[in-house]
C-alpha positions in Angstrom: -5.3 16.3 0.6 -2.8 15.8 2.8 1.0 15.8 1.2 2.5 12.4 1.8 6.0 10.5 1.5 4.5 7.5 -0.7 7.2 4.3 -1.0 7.3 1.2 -3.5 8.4 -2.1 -3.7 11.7 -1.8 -5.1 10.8 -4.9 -7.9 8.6 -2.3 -9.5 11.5 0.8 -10.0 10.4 2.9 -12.6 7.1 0.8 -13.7 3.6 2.2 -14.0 1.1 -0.1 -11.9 2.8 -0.8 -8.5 1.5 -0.6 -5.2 2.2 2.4 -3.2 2.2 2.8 0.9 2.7 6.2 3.0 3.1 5.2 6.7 1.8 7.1 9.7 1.9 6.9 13.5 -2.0 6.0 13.8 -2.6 4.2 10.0 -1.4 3.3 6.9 -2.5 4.3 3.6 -2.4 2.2 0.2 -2.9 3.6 -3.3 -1.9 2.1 -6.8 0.5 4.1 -8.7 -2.3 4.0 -11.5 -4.9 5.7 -9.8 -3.0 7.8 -7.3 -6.3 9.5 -6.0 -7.6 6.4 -4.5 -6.6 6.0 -1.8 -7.5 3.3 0.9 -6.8 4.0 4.6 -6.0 1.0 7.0 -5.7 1.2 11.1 -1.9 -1.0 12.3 -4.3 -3.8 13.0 -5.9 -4.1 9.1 -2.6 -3.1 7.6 -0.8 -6.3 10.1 -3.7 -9.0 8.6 -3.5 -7.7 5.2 0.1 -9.0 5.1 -0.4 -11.9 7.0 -2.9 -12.8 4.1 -0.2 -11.9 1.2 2.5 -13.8 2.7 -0.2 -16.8 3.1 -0.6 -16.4 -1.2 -4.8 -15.5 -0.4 -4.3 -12.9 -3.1 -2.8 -15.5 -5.0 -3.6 -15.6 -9.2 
């Protein structure tokens, strides 16, 4: 596996289930901190309407 700079949301600080991005010229990858093996691997178009349907609350609980 590829060695990669990983970054959180700083709302989670030290906490153990947080989201977890590394950012690339051609994608973006997205891992929880709780499983850091799985990783998913979105193109700048997925990663752009993944956001767009967080700010919109479509994740909402």
């Amino acid at each position: 596996m590829e060695n990669r700079s990983w970054i959180r949301p700083s709302a989670c600080s030290n906490a153990g289930n947080c989201p977890e991005v590394s950012i690339t010229s051609d994608a973006v990858y997205v891992r929880s901190s709780l499983r850091p093996d799985a990783i998913a691997q979105l193109d700048v178009s997925e990663w752009r309407d993944l956001l767009s349907a967080i700010r919109a609350g479509e994740f909402a609980v």
